[in-house]
N, C-alpha and C positions, 0 to 999 in steps of 0.2 A: 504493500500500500504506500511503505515511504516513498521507494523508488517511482512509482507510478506520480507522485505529487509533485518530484522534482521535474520528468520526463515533460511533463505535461506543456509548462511552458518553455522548453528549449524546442522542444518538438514543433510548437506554436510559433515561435520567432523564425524556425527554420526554413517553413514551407508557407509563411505571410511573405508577401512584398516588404520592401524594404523600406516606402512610404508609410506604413503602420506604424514601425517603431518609433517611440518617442511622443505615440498619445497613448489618454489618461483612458481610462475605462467604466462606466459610469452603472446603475442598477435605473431601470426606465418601470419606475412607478412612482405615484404621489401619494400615498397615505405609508409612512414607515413612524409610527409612532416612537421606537427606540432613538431617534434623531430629530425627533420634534417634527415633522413632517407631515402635516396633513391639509393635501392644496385641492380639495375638490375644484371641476371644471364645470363652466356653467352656460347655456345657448342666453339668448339676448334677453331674456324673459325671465332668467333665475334660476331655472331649473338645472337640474342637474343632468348633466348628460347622460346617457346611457346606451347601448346596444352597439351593433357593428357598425350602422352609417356615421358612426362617429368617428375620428378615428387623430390618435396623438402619433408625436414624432419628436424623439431630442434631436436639439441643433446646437454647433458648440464650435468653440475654435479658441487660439491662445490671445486672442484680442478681440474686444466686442463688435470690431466693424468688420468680421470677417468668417461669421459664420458657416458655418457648413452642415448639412444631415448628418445625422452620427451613422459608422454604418457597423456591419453587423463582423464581427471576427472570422465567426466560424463558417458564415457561408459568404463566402468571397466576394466581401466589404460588399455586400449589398446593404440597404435603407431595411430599416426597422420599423413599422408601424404598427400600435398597437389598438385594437377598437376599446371602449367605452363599456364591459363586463361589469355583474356586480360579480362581486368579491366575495368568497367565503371562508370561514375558518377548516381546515380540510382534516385537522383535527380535535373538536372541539370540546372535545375533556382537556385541551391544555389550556387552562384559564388562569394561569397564577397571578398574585400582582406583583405591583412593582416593578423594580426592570427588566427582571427577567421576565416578567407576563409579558411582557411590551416588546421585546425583543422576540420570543418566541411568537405572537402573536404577529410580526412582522415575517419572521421566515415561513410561517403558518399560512399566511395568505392561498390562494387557488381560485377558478373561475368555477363560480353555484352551477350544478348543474341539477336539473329538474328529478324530484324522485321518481322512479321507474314505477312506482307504487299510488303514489297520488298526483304527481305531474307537479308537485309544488316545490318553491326554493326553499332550502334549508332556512331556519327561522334564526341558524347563523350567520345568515345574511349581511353585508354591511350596505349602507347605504347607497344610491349611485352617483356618478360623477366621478370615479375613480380606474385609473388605468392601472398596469403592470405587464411584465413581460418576465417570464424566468430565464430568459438570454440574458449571459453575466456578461458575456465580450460585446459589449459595443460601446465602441470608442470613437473618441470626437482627438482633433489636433489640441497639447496642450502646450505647455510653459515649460513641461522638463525638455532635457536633449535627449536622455534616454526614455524611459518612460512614465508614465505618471505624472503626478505633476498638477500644479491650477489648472481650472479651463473657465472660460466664460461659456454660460449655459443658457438655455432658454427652452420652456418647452413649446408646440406648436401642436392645436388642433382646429381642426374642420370640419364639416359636413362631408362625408364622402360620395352624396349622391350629389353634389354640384360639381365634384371633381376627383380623382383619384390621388392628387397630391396638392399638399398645400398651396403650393404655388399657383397649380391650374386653377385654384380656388381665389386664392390672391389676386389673380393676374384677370378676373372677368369682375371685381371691384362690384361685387352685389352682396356682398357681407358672407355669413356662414364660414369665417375664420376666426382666428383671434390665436395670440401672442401669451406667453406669462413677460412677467419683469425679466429682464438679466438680472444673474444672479454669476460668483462666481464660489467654484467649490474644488475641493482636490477629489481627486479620479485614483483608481487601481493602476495596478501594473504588472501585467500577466507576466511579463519577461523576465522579472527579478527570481533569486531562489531563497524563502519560499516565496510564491507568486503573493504578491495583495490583490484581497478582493474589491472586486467593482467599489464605489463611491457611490452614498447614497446621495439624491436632489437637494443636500442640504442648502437652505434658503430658495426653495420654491414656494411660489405664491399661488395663491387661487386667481383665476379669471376668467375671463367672459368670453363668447363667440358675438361680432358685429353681429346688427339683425339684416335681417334678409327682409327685400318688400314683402310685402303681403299679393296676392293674387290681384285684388283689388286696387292695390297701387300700381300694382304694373300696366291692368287694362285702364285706368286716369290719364297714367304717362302715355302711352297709347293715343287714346283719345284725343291729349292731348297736344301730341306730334303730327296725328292728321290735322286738327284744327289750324294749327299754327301753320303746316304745309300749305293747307287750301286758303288762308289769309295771305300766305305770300305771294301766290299764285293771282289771285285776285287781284292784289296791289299792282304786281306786273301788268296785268290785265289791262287794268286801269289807267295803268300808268303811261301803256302804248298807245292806247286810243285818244289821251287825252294828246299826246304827241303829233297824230294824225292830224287833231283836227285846229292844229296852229298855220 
């Protein structure tokens, strides 16, 4: 088991690109109570997000104007996104308090899945508006030169039925995005021996998704672009004939 813990990250550093090395490693959830950490996400209206069309993403680099998608280690730096699951305790006789409850109740986490028996979620359930992902390698560019290290951080969630990445979602400016604060925090470093583990979000904030028009504002705006079309048109109109008859 020793030797398998040391293997683990030489083996990692061997067959990664050579452009990995030297970022920090980070744990991509918002509720980790052992670090103070509880950043529920919210659509324009308060509510808490929830289900697959939702969908988070870390973004991160060693200076805050230069962000990047964090990607994923172990399947060949690809983007990591996670949906909008409610959370459950996956074993929930461990309830101690203190810090150990709190820590335990942090590595405890799992996504509810409905009883085969009544169809209902466990009733240890946690709230929703909470993401996570059990992928420990995903790394952003930090501040060390080897690994680990600051990194400026940010989380980023969207609607996924207006686009399948934040950006596409960005980039058509009709809301169903939204940003947390920068925050900066120190990150893992799988490279070292023994490897440190991922970095939790510490100083992640809760926030909001812009609002999206409503149906009814769309067909206004609508209405509104013909009307104002067929006024300029007319003016023209107008405007030639009174021309004629000089």
């Amino acid at each position: 088991m020793k030797a398998q813990t040391i293997l683990a990250p030489l083996s990692l550093a061997m067959f990664l690109p050579g452009t990995i090395v030297g970022q920090a490693t980070f744990q991509l959830q918002n509720l980790n109570p052992s670090y103070g950490i509880d950043a529920p996400v919210f659509d324009a209206e308060g509510l808490p997000l929830a289900g697959t069309e939702y969908r988070a993403e870390l973004w991160g680099a060693a200076t805050p104007d230069a962000l990047v998608p964090a990607v994923n280690l172990r399947l060949n730096e690809t983007r990591l996104t996670v949906p909008f699951l409610k959370a459950c305790l996956k074993n929930p006789t461990k309830r101690r308090v203190g810090a150990r409850g709190l820590q335990e109740m942090a590595e405890n986490l799992g996504f509810c899945r409905p009883s085969p028996l009544t169809g209902r979620i466990s009733k240890h359930a946690l709230s929703d508006g909470y993401f996570f992902s059990t992928e420990s390698f995903l790394a952003v560019p930090s501040t060390a030169t080897g690994g680990g290290g600051y990194a400026w951080l940010q989380v980023r969630a969207w609607d996924a039925r207006i686009g399948s990445t934040y950006e596409e979602v960005a980039a058509l400016g009709i809301g169903g995005y939204g940003e947390s604060p920068l925050f900066y925090a120190p990150g893992g470093d799988p490279f070292v021996i023994p490897a440190t583990p991922p970095g939790p979000l510490i100083g992640l904030q809760s926030f909001s998704l812009r609002p999206v028009p409503e149906p009814s504002t769309w067909a206004l705006l609508a209405l509104g672009g013909l009307v104002l079309g067929w006024t300029v048109r007319q003016q023209r109109r107008l405007g030639g004939g009174s021309a004629k008859h000089r």
